[in-house]
C-alpha positions as CSV (number, residue, x, y, z in Angstrom):
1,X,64.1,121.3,136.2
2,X,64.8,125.0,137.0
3,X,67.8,126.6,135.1
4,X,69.9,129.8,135.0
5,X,71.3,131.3,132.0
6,X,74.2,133.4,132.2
7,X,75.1,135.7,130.1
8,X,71.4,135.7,129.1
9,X,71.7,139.0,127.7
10,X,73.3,138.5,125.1
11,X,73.2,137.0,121.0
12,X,73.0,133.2,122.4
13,X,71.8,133.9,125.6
14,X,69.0,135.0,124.1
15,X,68.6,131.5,121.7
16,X,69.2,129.4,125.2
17,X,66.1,131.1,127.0
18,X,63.8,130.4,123.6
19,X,64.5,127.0,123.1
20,X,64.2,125.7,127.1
21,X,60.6,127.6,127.0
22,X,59.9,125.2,124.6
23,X,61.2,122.4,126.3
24,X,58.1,120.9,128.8
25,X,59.2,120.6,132.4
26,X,61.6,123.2,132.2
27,X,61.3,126.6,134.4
28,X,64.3,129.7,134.0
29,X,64.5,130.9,137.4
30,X,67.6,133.0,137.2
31,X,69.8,135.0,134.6
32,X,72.9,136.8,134.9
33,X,74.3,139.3,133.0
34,X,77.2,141.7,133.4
35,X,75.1,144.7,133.2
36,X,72.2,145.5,136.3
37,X,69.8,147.8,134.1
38,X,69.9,145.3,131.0
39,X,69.7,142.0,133.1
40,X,66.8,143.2,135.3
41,X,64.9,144.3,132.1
42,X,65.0,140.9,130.2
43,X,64.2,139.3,133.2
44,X,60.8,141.3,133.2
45,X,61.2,140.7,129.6
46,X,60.8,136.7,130.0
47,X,58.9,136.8,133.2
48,X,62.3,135.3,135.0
49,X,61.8,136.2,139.1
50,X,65.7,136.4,139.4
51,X,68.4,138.6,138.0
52,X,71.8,139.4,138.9
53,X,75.3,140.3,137.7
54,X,77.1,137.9,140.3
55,X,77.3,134.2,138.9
56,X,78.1,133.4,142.6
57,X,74.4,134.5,143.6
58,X,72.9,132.5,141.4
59,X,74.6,129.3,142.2
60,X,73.4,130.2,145.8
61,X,69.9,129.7,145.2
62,X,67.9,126.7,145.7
63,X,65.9,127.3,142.7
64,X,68.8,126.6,140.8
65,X,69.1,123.3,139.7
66,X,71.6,123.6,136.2
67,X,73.2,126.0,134.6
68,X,74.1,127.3,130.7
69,X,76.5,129.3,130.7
70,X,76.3,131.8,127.5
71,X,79.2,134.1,128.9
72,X,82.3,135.8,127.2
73,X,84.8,132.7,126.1
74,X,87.0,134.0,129.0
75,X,84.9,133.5,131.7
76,X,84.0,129.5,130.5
77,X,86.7,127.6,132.4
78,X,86.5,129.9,135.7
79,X,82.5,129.6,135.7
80,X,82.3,126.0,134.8
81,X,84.8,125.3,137.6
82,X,82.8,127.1,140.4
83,X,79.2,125.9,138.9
84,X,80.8,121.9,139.3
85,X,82.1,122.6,142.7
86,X,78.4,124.0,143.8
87,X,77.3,120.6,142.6
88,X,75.2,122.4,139.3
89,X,75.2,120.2,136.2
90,X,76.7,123.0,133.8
91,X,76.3,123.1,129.7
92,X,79.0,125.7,128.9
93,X,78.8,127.1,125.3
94,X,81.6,127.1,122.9
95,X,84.2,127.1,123.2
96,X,84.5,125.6,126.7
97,X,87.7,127.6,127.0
98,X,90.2,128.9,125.1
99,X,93.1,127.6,126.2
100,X,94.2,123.7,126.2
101,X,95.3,124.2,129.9
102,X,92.0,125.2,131.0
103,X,90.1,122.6,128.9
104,X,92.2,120.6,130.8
105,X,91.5,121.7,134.2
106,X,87.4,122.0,133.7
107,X,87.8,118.0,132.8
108,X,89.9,117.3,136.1
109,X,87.2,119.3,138.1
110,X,84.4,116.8,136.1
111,X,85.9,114.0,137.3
112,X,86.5,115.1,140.7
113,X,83.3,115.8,141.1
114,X,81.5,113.5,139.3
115,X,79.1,116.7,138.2
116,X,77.9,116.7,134.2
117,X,79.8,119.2,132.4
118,X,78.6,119.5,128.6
119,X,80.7,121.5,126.1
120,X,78.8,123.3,123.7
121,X,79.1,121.7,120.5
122,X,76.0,122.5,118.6
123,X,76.7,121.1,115.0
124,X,76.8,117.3,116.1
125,X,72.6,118.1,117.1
126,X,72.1,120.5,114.3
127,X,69.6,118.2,111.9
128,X,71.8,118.8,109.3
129,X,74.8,117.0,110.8
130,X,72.7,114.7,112.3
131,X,71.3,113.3,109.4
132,X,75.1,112.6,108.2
133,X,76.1,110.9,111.0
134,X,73.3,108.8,111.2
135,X,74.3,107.6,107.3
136,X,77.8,107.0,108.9
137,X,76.8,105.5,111.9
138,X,74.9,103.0,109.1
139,X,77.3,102.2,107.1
140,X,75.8,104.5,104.3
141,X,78.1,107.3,104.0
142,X,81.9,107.8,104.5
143,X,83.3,111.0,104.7
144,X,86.7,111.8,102.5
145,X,86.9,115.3,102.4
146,X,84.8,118.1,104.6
147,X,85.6,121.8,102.5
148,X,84.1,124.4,105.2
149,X,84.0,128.2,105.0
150,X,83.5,130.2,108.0
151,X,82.9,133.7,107.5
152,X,81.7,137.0,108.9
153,X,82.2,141.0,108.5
154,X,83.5,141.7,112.1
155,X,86.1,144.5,111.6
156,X,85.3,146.2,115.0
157,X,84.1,144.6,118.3
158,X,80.8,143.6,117.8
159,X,78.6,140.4,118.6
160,X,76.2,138.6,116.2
161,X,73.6,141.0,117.0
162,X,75.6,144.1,116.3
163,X,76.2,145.3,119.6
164,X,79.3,146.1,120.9
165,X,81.0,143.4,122.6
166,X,83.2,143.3,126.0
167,X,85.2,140.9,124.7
168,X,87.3,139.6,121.9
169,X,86.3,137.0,119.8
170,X,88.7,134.4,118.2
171,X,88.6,132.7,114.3
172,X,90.8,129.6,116.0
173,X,89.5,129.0,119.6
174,X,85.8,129.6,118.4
175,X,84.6,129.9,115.5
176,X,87.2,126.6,114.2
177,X,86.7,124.6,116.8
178,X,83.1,123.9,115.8
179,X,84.7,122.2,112.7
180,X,87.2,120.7,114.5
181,X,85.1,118.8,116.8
182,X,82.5,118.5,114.1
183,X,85.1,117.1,111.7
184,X,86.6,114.3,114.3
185,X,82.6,113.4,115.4
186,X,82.0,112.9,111.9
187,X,85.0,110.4,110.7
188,X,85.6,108.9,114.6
189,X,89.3,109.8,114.2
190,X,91.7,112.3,115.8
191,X,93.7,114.1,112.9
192,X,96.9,113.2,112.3
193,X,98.2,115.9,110.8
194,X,97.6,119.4,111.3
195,X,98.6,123.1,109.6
196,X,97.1,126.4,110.0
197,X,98.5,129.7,108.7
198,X,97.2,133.2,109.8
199,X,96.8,136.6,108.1
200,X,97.7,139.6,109.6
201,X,96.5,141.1,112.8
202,X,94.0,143.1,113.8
203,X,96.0,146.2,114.7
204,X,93.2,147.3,117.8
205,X,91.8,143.7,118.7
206,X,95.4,141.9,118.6
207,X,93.6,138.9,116.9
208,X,94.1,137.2,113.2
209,X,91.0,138.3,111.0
210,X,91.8,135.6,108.1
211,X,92.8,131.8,108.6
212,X,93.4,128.7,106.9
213,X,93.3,125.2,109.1
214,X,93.8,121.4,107.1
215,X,93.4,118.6,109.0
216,X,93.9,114.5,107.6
217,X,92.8,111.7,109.7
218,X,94.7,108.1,109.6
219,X,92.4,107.2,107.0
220,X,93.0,109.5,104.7
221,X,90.0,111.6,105.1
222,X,90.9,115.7,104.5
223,X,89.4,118.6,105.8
224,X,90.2,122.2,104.7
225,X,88.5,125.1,107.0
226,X,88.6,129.1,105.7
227,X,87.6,131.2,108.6
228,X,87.7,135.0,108.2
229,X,86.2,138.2,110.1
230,X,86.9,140.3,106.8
231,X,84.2,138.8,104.4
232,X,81.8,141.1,103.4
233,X,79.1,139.3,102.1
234,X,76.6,136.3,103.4
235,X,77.6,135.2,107.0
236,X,77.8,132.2,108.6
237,X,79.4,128.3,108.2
238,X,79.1,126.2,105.0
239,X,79.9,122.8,105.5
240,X,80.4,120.6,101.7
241,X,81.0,116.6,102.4
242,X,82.2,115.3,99.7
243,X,81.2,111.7,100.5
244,X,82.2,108.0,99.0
245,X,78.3,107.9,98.4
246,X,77.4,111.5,97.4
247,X,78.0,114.8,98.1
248,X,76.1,117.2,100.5
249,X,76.0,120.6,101.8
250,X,75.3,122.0,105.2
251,X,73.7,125.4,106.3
252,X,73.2,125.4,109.7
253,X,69.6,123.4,110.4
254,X,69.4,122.8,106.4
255,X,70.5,120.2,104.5
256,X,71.0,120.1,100.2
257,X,72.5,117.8,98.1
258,X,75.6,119.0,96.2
259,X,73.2,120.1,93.4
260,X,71.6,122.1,96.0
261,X,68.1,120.1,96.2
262,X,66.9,120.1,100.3
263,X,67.0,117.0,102.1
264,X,64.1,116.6,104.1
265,X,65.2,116.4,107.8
266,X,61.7,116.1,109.4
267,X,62.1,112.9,110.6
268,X,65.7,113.4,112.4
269,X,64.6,115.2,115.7
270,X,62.2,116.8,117.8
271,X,62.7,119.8,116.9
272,X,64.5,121.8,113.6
273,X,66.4,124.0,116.2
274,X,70.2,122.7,116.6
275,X,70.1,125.0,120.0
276,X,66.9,123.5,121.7
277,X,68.2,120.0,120.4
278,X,72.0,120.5,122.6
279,X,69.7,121.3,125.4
280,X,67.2,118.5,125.4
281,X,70.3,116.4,125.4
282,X,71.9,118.3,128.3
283,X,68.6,118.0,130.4
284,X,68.2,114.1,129.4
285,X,71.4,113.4,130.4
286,X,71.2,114.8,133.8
287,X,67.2,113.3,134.4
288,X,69.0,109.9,133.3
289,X,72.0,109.9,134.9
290,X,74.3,109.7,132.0
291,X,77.5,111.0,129.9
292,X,75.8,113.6,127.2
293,X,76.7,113.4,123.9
294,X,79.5,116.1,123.8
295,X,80.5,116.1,127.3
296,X,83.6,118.2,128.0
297,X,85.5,114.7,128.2
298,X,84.4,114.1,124.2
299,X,85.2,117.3,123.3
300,X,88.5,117.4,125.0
301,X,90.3,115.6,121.9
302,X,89.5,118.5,119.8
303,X,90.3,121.5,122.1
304,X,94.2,119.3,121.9
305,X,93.9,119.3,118.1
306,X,93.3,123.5,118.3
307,X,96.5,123.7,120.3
308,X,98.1,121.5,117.7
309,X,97.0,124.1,115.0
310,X,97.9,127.1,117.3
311,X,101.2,125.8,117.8
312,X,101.4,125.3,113.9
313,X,101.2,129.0,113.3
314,X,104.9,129.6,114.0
315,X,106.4,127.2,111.8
């Protein structure tokens, strides 16, 4: 199967290209970045024969055959849109848009035109999460409270690899809705009730730089998410499930119990890489003909939950 990555240049760009070289059958024939110097060097860089700055180009060529796009949030729903209506299978990272409407619209384009669109979703294949969900899907485990912390030091416009960025990021359209969907894969309910309350703004990018989300499903299960750009200390997501059966933490591909003893996840998957795992299943699902785990329709559920909290804010 030969891919393009757009937006190849950049932080998860980057991840997409690694893991599909270590994916058999799988051949990059095109990237895309904004930038003509920096695209045509990492396409040397990977031994890629195609490089452009036009999306449009690259849905052109024959050698194109499915597409991940790795682009700035704002250009999800557009790009999704025109790979679907060129008839190219399209994983979009997350978030697939940020914006309800246009989560909306990629989803009416899908079924229009029958073409696999896959949202992004990486913590329902990272092993850590999948290990959970397999104890759920058992019978083993119940979840009754997720307590998550979502942090970074972002007080300029940079990406995760410290460059400048073109774009603006977002604590509630990103960086929660990995939670968000995460949370709702985990118990199999939509929340029904919802709160967030923001700090103050950033007075350059316009954006909220401290948040706090809840969420409660039917059930009763809870879920409080602290998301903030103004942490300075260690960076990333830290998922604690607090079980009926036991209590576990999550660090992206790593799993501990809530005395902090690793789980061994060997046996889970293929691969200890949540980003090659999302797309193996995005390449099985087009060679077999099938809905992927975390296709935009799945994930559409949550991106009305994020518009639930957004709304919340002005209460």
């Amino acid at each position: 199967m030969k891919f393009c990555v757009a937006g190849a240049y950049g932080a998860f760009g980057r991840k997409h290209l690694d893991a599909l070289k270590a994916i058999e059958g799988v051949e990059i024939t095109s990237v895309m970045g904004p930038t003509r110097a920096k695209i045509d060097a990492l396409a040397a860089e990977y031994g890629i024969g195609h490089a452009a700055t036009d999306l449009a180009e690259c849905l052109a060529r024959d050698d194109v055959e499915a597409v991940i796009l790795a682009t700035p949030t704002q250009m999800h729903a557009e790009q999704a849109v025109a790979c679907m209506r060129a008839g190219k299978p399209c994983l979009v990272e997350i978030p697939m848009a940020d914006s309800l409407d246009d989560a909306r619209e990629i989803v009416r384009v899908q079924e229009e035109t029958g073409v696999l669109c896959m949202a992004g979703q990486v913590r329902r294949f990272n092993p850590s999460h999948q290990w959970i969900h397999n104890k759920i899907a058992a019978g083993e485990l119940k979840v009754q409270q997720m307590d998550v912390q979502t942090y970074f030091f972002r007080r300029t416009n940079t990406n995760a690899k410290g460059e400048a960025r073109s774009w603006t990021d977002h604590l509630l359209w990103h960086h929660a809705c990995h939670t968000v969907d995460l949370f709702q894969y985990q118990t199999g309910e939509v929340p029904s009730q919802v709160y967030g309350l923001e700090g103050p703004h950033h007075p350059e990018l316009g954006i909220a730089m401290d948040m706090s989300i809840g969420m409660k499903t039917p059930s009763g299960a809870v879920c409080t998410l602290s998301l903030s750009f103004n942490n300075n200390g260690p960076l990333g997501t830290f998922f604690r499930y607090i079980c009926d059966n036991g209590t576990y933490i999550a660090r992206y591909d790593d799993l501990f119990d809530g005395y902090d003893k690793p789980i061994d996840l060997s046996g889970v998957a293929v691969s200890n890489n949540g980003i090659e795992l999302i797309d193996r299943e995005f390449i099985a699902a087009i060679q077999e003909g099938r809905e992927p785990n975390g296709s935009v329709q799945q994930v559409l559920s949550a991106m009305e939950t994020l518009d639930r909290i957004e709304r919340s804010f002005d209460r």
